[in-house]
C-alpha positions, 0 to 999 in steps of 0.5 A: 289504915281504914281498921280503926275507922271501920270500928266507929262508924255506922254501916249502912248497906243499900235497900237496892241490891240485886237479889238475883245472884249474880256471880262476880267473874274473878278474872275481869279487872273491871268487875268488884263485888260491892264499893264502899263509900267512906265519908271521913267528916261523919263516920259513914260508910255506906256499901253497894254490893254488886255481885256475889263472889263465887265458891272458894273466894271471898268479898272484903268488908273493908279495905284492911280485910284483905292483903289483895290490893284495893281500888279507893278513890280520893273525892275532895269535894265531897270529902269521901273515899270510895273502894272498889272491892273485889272477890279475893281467894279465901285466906287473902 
């Protein structure tokens, strides 16, 4: 779904992550190691990374990365996508 968009589009990450390595808890829903924001108009996909994921696992860079079910949100007004990627074991 999203592969072919994230092949043409420029990636922008954050000047404000938090380099003070915090490690993400696997086993809170709630917790996603960096959302990606997907604007479907100009080609843009701008991440924020939140936490690191922990040794034996993985962060998607995209929400095709990974058979693990992502969280993508639908805004209309704005005309973007926004997922919420979470820490998947490595080989997911």
């Amino acid at each position: 779904m999203f592969t072919c968009f994230f092949e043409n589009s420029l990636n922008l990450h954050s000047n404000f992550v938090n380099q003070e390595g915090k490690t993400c808890n696997v086993w809170d829903e709630a917790v996603y190691c960096q959302q990606l924001i997907i604007d479907r108009s100009s080609t843009v996909a701008a991440v924020s990374v939140k936490c690191a994921c922990p040794d034996g696992y993985r962060c998607p860079s995209n929400p095709d990365d990974t058979q693990a079910r992502v969280q993508c949100f639908r805004d209309e007004d704005r005309d973007w996508n926004r997922c919420l990627m979470r820490c998947v074991p490595i080989g997911v």
